[in-house]
C-alpha positions in Angstrom: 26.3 -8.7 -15.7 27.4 -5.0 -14.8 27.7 -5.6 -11.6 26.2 -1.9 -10.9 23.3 -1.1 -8.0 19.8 1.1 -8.2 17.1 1.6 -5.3 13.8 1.9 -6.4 10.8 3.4 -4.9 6.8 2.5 -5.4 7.3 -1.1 -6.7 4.4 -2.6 -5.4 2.7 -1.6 -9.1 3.4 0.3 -12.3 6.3 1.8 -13.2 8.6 0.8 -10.1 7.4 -3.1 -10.0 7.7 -2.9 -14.0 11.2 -1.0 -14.3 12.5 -3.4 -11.3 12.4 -6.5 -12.9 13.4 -5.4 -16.5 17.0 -4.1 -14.8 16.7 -7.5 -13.1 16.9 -9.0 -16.6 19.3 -6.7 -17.6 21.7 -7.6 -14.8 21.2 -4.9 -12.3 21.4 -5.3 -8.5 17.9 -3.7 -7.4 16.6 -2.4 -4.2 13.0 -2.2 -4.3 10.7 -0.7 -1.8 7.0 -1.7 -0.8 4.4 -0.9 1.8 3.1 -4.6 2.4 4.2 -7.6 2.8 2.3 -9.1 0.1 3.8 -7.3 -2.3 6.9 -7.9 -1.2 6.2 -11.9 -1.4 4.4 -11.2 -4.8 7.9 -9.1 -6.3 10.2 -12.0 -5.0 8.1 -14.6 -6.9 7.9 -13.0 -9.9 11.5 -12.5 -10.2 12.3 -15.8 -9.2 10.5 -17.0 -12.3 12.8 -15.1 -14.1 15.5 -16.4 -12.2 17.0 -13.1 -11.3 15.6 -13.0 -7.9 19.3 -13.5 -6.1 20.1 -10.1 -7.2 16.6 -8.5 -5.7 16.5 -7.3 -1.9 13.4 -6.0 -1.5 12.2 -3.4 1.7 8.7 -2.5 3.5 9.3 1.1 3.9 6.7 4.1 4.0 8.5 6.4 2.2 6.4 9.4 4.3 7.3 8.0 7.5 10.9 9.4 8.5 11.9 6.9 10.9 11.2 4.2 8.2 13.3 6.4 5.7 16.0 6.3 8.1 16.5 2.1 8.6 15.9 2.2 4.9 19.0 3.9 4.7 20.8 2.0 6.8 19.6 -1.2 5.8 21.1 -0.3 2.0 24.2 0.9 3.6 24.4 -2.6 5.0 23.6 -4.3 1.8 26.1 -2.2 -1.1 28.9 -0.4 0.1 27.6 2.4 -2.8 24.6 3.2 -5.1 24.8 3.9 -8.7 21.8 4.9 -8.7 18.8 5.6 -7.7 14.8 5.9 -9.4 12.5 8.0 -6.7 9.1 6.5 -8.1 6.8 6.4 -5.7 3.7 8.5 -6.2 -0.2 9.3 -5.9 -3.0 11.3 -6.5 -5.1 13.1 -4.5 -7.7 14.3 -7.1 -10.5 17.2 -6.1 -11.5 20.6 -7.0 -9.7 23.1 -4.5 -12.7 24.4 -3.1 -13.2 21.4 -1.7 -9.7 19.4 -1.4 -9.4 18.0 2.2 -6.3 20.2 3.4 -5.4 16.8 5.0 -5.3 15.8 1.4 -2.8 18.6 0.2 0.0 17.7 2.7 -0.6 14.0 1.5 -0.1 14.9 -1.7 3.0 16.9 -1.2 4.4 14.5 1.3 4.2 11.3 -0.8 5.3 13.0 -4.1 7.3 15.9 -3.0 9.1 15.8 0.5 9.5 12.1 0.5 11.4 11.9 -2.6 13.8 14.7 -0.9 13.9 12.0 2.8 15.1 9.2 0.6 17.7 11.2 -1.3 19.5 12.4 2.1 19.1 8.9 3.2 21.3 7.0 0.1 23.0 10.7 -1.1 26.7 9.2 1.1 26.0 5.7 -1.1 25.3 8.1 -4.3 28.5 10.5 -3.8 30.9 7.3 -3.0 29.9 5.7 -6.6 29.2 9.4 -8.1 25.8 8.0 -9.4 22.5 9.2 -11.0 19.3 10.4 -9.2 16.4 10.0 -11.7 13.3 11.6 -10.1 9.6 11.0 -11.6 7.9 13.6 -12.1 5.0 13.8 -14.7 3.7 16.2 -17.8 1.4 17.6 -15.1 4.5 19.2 -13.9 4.3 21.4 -16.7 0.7 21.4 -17.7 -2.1 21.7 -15.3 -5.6 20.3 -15.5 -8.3 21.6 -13.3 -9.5 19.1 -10.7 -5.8 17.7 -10.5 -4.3 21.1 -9.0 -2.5 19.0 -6.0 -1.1 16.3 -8.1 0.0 19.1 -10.6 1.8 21.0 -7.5 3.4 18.3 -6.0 5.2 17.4 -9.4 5.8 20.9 -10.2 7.7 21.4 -6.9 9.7 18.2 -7.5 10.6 19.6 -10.8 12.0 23.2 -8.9 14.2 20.5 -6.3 15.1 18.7 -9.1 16.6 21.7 -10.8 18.2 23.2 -7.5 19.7 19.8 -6.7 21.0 18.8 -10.4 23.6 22.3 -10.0 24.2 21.5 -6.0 25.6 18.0 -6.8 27.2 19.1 -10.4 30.8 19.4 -8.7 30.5 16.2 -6.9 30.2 13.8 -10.8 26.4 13.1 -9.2 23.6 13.6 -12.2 20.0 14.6 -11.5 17.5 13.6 -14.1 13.7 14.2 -14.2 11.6 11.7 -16.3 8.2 13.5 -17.2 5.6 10.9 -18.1 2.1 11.1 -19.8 -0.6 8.6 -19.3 0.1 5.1 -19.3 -1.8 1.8 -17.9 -0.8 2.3 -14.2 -3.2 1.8 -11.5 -2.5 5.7 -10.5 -5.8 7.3 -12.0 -8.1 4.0 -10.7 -7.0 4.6 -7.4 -6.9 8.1 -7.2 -10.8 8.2 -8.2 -11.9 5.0 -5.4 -10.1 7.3 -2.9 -11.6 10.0 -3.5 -14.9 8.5 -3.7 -14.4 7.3 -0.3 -13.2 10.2 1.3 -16.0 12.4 0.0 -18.8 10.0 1.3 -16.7 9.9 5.0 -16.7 13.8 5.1 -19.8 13.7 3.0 -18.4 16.1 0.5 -21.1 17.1 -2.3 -19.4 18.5 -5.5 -22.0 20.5 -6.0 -21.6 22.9 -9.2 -18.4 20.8 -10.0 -20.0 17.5 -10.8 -19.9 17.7 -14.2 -16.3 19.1 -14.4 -14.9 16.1 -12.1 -17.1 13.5 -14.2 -15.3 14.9 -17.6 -12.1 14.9 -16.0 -12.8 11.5 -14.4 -13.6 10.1 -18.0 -10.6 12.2 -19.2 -7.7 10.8 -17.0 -9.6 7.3 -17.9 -9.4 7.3 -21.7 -5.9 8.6 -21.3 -4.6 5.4 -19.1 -6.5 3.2 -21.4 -4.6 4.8 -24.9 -1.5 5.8 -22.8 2.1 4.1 -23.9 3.1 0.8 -22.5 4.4 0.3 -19.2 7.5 -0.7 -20.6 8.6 1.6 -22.0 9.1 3.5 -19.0 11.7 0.5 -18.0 13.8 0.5 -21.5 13.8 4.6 -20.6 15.3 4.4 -17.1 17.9 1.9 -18.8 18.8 4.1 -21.7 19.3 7.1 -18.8 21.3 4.6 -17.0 23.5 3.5 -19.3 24.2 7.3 -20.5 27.6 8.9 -19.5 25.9 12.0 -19.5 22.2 12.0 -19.4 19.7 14.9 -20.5 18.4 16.7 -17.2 15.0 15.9 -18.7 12.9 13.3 -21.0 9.3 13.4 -21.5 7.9 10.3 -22.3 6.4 9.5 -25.0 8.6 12.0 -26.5 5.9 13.1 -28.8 4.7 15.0 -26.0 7.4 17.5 -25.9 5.2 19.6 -28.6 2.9 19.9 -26.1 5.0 21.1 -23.3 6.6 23.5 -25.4 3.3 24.8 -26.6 2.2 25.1 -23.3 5.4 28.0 -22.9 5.0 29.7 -25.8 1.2 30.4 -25.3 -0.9 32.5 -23.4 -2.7 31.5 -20.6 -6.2 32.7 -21.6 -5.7 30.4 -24.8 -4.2 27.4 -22.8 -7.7 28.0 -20.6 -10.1 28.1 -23.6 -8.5 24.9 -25.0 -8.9 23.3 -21.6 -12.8 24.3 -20.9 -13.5 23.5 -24.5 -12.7 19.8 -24.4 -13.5 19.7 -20.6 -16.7 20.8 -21.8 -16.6 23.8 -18.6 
Protein backbone atom coordinates (compact mmCIF):
# COMPACT_ATOMS: atom_id res chain seq x y z
CA UNK A 1 0.00 0.00 0.00
CA UNK A 2 1.61 3.53 -0.73
CA UNK A 3 -0.75 5.25 0.66
CA UNK A 4 -0.33 8.04 -2.32
CA UNK A 5 -3.49 9.74 -4.25
CA UNK A 6 -4.18 10.37 -8.32
CA UNK A 7 -7.34 12.07 -10.00
CA UNK A 8 -8.16 10.78 -13.20
CA UNK A 9 -10.17 12.15 -15.96
CA UNK A 10 -12.26 10.27 -18.90
CA UNK A 11 -12.83 6.91 -16.98
CA UNK A 12 -15.93 6.04 -18.27
CA UNK A 13 -13.78 3.90 -21.20
CA UNK A 14 -10.21 3.34 -22.49
CA UNK A 15 -7.35 4.56 -21.11
CA UNK A 16 -8.81 6.30 -17.83
CA UNK A 17 -11.33 3.39 -16.81
CA UNK A 18 -8.23 0.89 -17.70
CA UNK A 19 -5.37 2.89 -15.92
CA UNK A 20 -7.84 3.46 -12.87
CA UNK A 21 -8.28 0.15 -11.83
CA UNK A 22 -4.68 -1.15 -12.43
CA UNK A 23 -3.38 1.72 -9.77
CA UNK A 24 -6.34 0.31 -7.84
CA UNK A 25 -4.51 -3.01 -7.76
CA UNK A 26 -1.40 -1.47 -7.27
CA UNK A 27 -2.53 0.27 -4.10
CA UNK A 28 -3.31 3.74 -5.28
CA UNK A 29 -6.09 6.00 -3.87
CA UNK A 30 -7.95 7.02 -7.26
CA UNK A 31 -10.28 9.74 -8.05
CA UNK A 32 -12.03 9.02 -11.15
CA UNK A 33 -14.32 11.20 -13.08
CA UNK A 34 -17.42 10.21 -15.39
CA UNK A 35 -20.29 11.94 -17.24
CA UNK A 36 -23.12 9.32 -16.24
CA UNK A 37 -24.19 7.70 -13.78
CA UNK A 38 -24.08 4.42 -15.27
CA UNK A 39 -20.67 4.48 -15.62
CA UNK A 40 -20.13 5.48 -12.45
CA UNK A 41 -22.18 2.30 -11.00
CA UNK A 42 -20.45 0.17 -13.78
CA UNK A 43 -16.55 1.52 -12.39
CA UNK A 44 -17.65 0.81 -8.71
CA UNK A 45 -18.66 -2.76 -9.56
CA UNK A 46 -15.84 -3.58 -11.38
CA UNK A 47 -13.51 -2.58 -8.73
CA UNK A 48 -15.38 -4.16 -6.10
CA UNK A 49 -14.68 -7.49 -7.89
CA UNK A 50 -11.28 -6.76 -7.37
CA UNK A 51 -11.85 -5.79 -3.98
CA UNK A 52 -10.14 -2.47 -4.19
CA UNK A 53 -13.27 -0.55 -4.52
CA UNK A 54 -12.83 1.16 -0.79
CA UNK A 55 -9.94 3.07 -2.17
CA UNK A 56 -12.16 4.39 -5.34
CA UNK A 57 -14.32 7.75 -5.09
CA UNK A 58 -15.59 8.23 -8.13
CA UNK A 59 -17.30 11.93 -9.64
CA UNK A 60 -19.96 12.87 -12.42
CA UNK A 61 -18.24 15.87 -13.65
CA UNK A 62 -18.24 17.53 -17.32
CA UNK A 63 -14.95 18.42 -17.42
CA UNK A 64 -16.12 21.42 -20.15
CA UNK A 65 -18.53 22.75 -17.86
CA UNK A 66 -16.71 25.27 -15.32
CA UNK A 67 -19.09 25.16 -12.64
CA UNK A 68 -18.85 21.39 -12.56
CA UNK A 69 -14.90 21.79 -12.64
CA UNK A 70 -15.25 23.93 -9.64
CA UNK A 71 -17.36 21.36 -7.03
CA UNK A 72 -14.97 18.83 -8.59
CA UNK A 73 -12.35 20.68 -6.90
CA UNK A 74 -13.85 21.06 -3.91
CA UNK A 75 -15.27 17.90 -3.61
CA UNK A 76 -11.37 16.37 -3.83
CA UNK A 77 -10.31 18.98 -1.44
CA UNK A 78 -12.84 17.44 0.93
CA UNK A 79 -11.81 13.95 0.20
CA UNK A 80 -7.44 14.16 0.40
CA UNK A 81 -5.91 16.90 2.11
CA UNK A 82 -3.27 16.73 -1.09
CA UNK A 83 -2.88 15.10 -4.59
CA UNK A 84 0.20 13.28 -5.75
CA UNK A 85 -0.95 13.27 -8.76
CA UNK A 86 -2.96 13.76 -11.24
CA UNK A 87 -3.66 11.95 -15.20
CA UNK A 88 -5.72 14.69 -17.40
CA UNK A 89 -7.26 11.90 -19.82
CA UNK A 90 -10.27 12.85 -20.94
CA UNK A 91 -10.51 13.32 -24.66
CA UNK A 92 -12.39 13.14 -28.24
CA UNK A 93 -12.49 13.56 -31.68
CA UNK A 94 -14.23 15.68 -33.80
CA UNK A 95 -13.15 14.24 -37.26
CA UNK A 96 -13.86 16.40 -40.72
CA UNK A 97 -12.20 17.94 -43.53
CA UNK A 98 -11.83 21.79 -42.67
CA UNK A 99 -13.77 22.99 -45.42
CA UNK A 100 -16.48 21.63 -43.91
CA UNK A 101 -15.75 21.17 -39.96
CA UNK A 102 -18.78 22.61 -38.03
CA UNK A 103 -17.02 25.68 -36.25
CA UNK A 104 -19.33 24.53 -33.39
CA UNK A 105 -17.15 21.40 -33.74
CA UNK A 106 -13.68 23.25 -33.47
CA UNK A 107 -14.43 24.90 -30.01
CA UNK A 108 -15.63 21.33 -28.99
CA UNK A 109 -12.68 19.99 -29.84
CA UNK A 110 -10.47 22.47 -28.20
CA UNK A 111 -12.60 22.65 -25.17
CA UNK A 112 -12.73 18.96 -24.28
CA UNK A 113 -9.04 18.25 -25.11
CA UNK A 114 -7.42 21.62 -24.70
CA UNK A 115 -8.97 24.18 -22.15
CA UNK A 116 -10.56 21.59 -19.99
CA UNK A 117 -7.46 19.90 -19.19
CA UNK A 118 -6.01 23.58 -18.17
CA UNK A 119 -9.87 24.08 -15.71
CA UNK A 120 -9.02 20.93 -13.91
CA UNK A 121 -5.40 21.73 -13.32
CA UNK A 122 -6.27 25.24 -11.58
CA UNK A 123 -8.95 23.33 -9.82
CA UNK A 124 -6.49 20.48 -7.88
CA UNK A 125 -2.97 22.70 -8.61
CA UNK A 126 -3.27 23.96 -4.32
CA UNK A 127 -3.79 19.82 -3.62
CA UNK A 128 -0.75 19.34 -6.33
CA UNK A 129 1.75 22.11 -4.76
CA UNK A 130 0.94 20.87 -1.02
CA UNK A 131 2.18 17.15 -1.91
CA UNK A 132 4.68 18.65 -4.76
CA UNK A 133 3.13 16.02 -7.27
CA UNK A 134 3.07 15.07 -10.95
CA UNK A 135 0.64 16.38 -13.71
CA UNK A 136 0.74 13.81 -16.50
CA UNK A 137 -1.26 15.23 -19.51
CA UNK A 138 -2.36 12.94 -22.56
CA UNK A 139 -1.73 14.14 -25.48
CA UNK A 140 -1.29 11.89 -28.58
CA UNK A 141 1.31 11.32 -31.72
CA UNK A 142 -1.06 13.56 -33.61
CA UNK A 143 0.40 16.17 -31.55
CA UNK A 144 3.32 15.87 -33.57
CA UNK A 145 2.11 14.41 -36.80
CA UNK A 146 -0.86 15.56 -38.61
CA UNK A 147 -3.25 13.58 -40.78
CA UNK A 148 -5.58 15.31 -43.12
CA UNK A 149 -9.23 14.91 -42.13
CA UNK A 150 -8.13 14.92 -38.33
CA UNK A 151 -6.76 18.66 -38.38
CA UNK A 152 -8.95 19.57 -35.01
CA UNK A 153 -7.98 16.54 -33.16
CA UNK A 154 -4.28 17.26 -34.28
CA UNK A 155 -4.70 21.08 -32.98
CA UNK A 156 -6.18 20.46 -29.88
CA UNK A 157 -3.29 17.99 -28.81
CA UNK A 158 -0.72 20.12 -30.35
CA UNK A 159 -1.84 23.10 -28.16
CA UNK A 160 -1.86 20.87 -25.06
CA UNK A 161 1.59 19.92 -25.96
CA UNK A 162 2.69 24.03 -26.11
CA UNK A 163 0.69 24.35 -22.25
CA UNK A 164 2.36 21.41 -21.31
CA UNK A 165 5.70 22.84 -22.03
CA UNK A 166 5.01 26.43 -20.61
CA UNK A 167 3.55 24.82 -17.47
CA UNK A 168 6.45 22.03 -16.89
CA UNK A 169 9.12 25.46 -16.40
CA UNK A 170 6.27 27.58 -14.42
CA UNK A 171 5.86 24.87 -11.77
CA UNK A 172 9.76 23.72 -11.97
CA UNK A 173 10.61 25.88 -8.70
CA UNK A 174 7.70 24.64 -6.89
CA UNK A 175 9.10 20.33 -6.96
CA UNK A 176 5.65 19.98 -9.24
CA UNK A 177 6.55 17.75 -12.61
CA UNK A 178 4.65 18.04 -15.86
CA UNK A 179 4.78 15.09 -18.09
CA UNK A 180 3.09 14.50 -21.52
CA UNK A 181 2.32 10.88 -22.55
CA UNK A 182 1.98 10.76 -26.50
CA UNK A 183 0.04 7.73 -27.59
CA UNK A 184 -0.51 5.93 -30.95
CA UNK A 185 -3.42 3.85 -31.79
CA UNK A 186 -4.69 1.47 -29.42
CA UNK A 187 -8.23 -0.45 -28.96
CA UNK A 188 -10.09 2.61 -27.40
CA UNK A 189 -13.54 3.44 -28.39
CA UNK A 190 -12.02 7.03 -29.55
CA UNK A 191 -11.96 6.50 -33.47
CA UNK A 192 -15.67 4.38 -33.28
CA UNK A 193 -17.08 7.24 -31.78
CA UNK A 194 -15.57 9.90 -33.45
CA UNK A 195 -16.82 8.42 -36.96
CA UNK A 196 -20.88 7.67 -35.49
CA UNK A 197 -20.57 11.40 -34.53
CA UNK A 198 -19.76 12.61 -37.33
CA UNK A 199 -22.06 10.65 -39.30
CA UNK A 200 -24.73 12.09 -37.35
CA UNK A 201 -23.86 15.47 -37.40
CA UNK A 202 -23.35 15.56 -41.21
CA UNK A 203 -26.90 14.05 -41.87
CA UNK A 204 -28.44 16.85 -39.12
CA UNK A 205 -26.70 19.76 -41.15
CA UNK A 206 -26.88 17.57 -44.15
CA UNK A 207 -23.25 18.06 -44.85
CA UNK A 208 -22.18 16.27 -48.41
CA UNK A 209 -18.39 15.58 -48.49
CA UNK A 210 -18.43 16.14 -51.82
CA UNK A 211 -14.86 15.84 -53.51
CA UNK A 212 -13.60 14.55 -50.01
CA UNK A 213 -15.39 11.29 -49.93
CA UNK A 214 -12.84 9.19 -50.83
CA UNK A 215 -10.13 10.96 -48.69
CA UNK A 216 -12.47 10.56 -45.41
CA UNK A 217 -13.35 6.86 -46.46
CA UNK A 218 -9.37 6.08 -46.60
CA UNK A 219 -8.78 7.90 -43.50
CA UNK A 220 -11.89 6.30 -41.94
CA UNK A 221 -10.48 2.75 -42.84
CA UNK A 222 -7.02 4.20 -41.82
CA UNK A 223 -7.72 5.23 -38.12
CA UNK A 224 -9.72 1.71 -38.18
CA UNK A 225 -6.94 -0.77 -39.02
CA UNK A 226 -4.82 1.32 -36.71
CA UNK A 227 -7.13 0.74 -33.39
CA UNK A 228 -7.59 -2.83 -34.49
CA UNK A 229 -3.36 -3.46 -34.67
CA UNK A 230 -2.74 -0.68 -31.99
CA UNK A 231 -0.90 -1.74 -28.51
CA UNK A 232 -2.95 -3.01 -25.69
CA UNK A 233 -4.80 -0.87 -23.44
CA UNK A 234 -2.65 -1.80 -20.77
CA UNK A 235 0.00 -0.85 -21.45
CA UNK A 236 -1.01 2.61 -21.18
CA UNK A 237 -1.69 1.70 -17.31
CA UNK A 238 1.84 -0.05 -16.47
CA UNK A 239 3.15 3.52 -18.31
CA UNK A 240 1.41 5.95 -16.03
CA UNK A 241 2.80 3.64 -13.14
CA UNK A 242 6.33 3.61 -14.25
CA UNK A 243 5.91 7.69 -14.62
CA UNK A 244 4.54 7.62 -11.20
CA UNK A 245 6.80 5.75 -9.44
CA UNK A 246 9.77 7.88 -11.12
CA UNK A 247 11.62 10.44 -8.91
CA UNK A 248 12.24 12.33 -11.93
CA UNK A 249 10.19 11.46 -14.88
CA UNK A 250 11.05 12.36 -18.71
CA UNK A 251 8.86 15.48 -19.76
CA UNK A 252 7.81 13.15 -22.59
CA UNK A 253 7.02 9.26 -23.58
CA UNK A 254 5.58 8.19 -26.72
CA UNK A 255 3.90 5.08 -26.48
CA UNK A 256 4.69 2.33 -28.06
CA UNK A 257 8.10 3.70 -27.88
CA UNK A 258 8.85 2.41 -31.32
CA UNK A 259 7.12 5.34 -32.50
CA UNK A 260 9.65 7.78 -31.51
CA UNK A 261 11.36 7.04 -35.12
CA UNK A 262 8.54 8.40 -36.54
CA UNK A 263 8.23 11.59 -34.62
CA UNK A 264 11.67 12.30 -35.07
CA UNK A 265 11.47 11.69 -38.77
CA UNK A 266 8.63 13.77 -38.94
CA UNK A 267 11.48 16.89 -37.69
CA UNK A 268 14.09 16.11 -39.70
CA UNK A 269 12.06 16.01 -43.01
CA UNK A 270 10.61 18.33 -45.26
CA UNK A 271 7.21 18.95 -45.50
CA UNK A 272 6.70 18.41 -49.19
CA UNK A 273 8.08 14.76 -48.54
CA UNK A 274 6.07 14.31 -45.23
CA UNK A 275 2.91 15.33 -47.78
CA UNK A 276 3.83 12.87 -50.63
CA UNK A 277 4.17 10.02 -48.09
CA UNK A 278 0.80 11.05 -46.62
CA UNK A 279 -1.28 11.29 -50.14
CA UNK A 280 0.52 8.22 -51.32
CA UNK A 281 -0.89 5.82 -48.77
CA UNK A 282 -4.06 7.99 -48.36
CA UNK A 283 -4.32 7.23 -51.89
CA UNK A 284 -5.11 11.49 -52.38
Amino acid sequence: MNNKTILITGCSTGFGRVTTLHLLKHGWRVLATVRKEEDKQSLLKEASEQSSSDRLSVFLCDVTNDDQVKALGKSVADSVPQLDALLNNAGTSYPMPIELLPLSHLRAQLEINTIAHVAVTQAVMPLIRKAKGTIINVTSVSGKITYPNLGAYAASKYALEAISDALRVEVAPFGIKIVVVEPGASATPIWKTAKERAYEEMKRQGIDLGDYKPLVKAVTKMTVAMERDGFPVEDFAKLIESILNQKNPRARYTLPPSLGWKLWMRQLAPDWVVDRIMRSGLKW
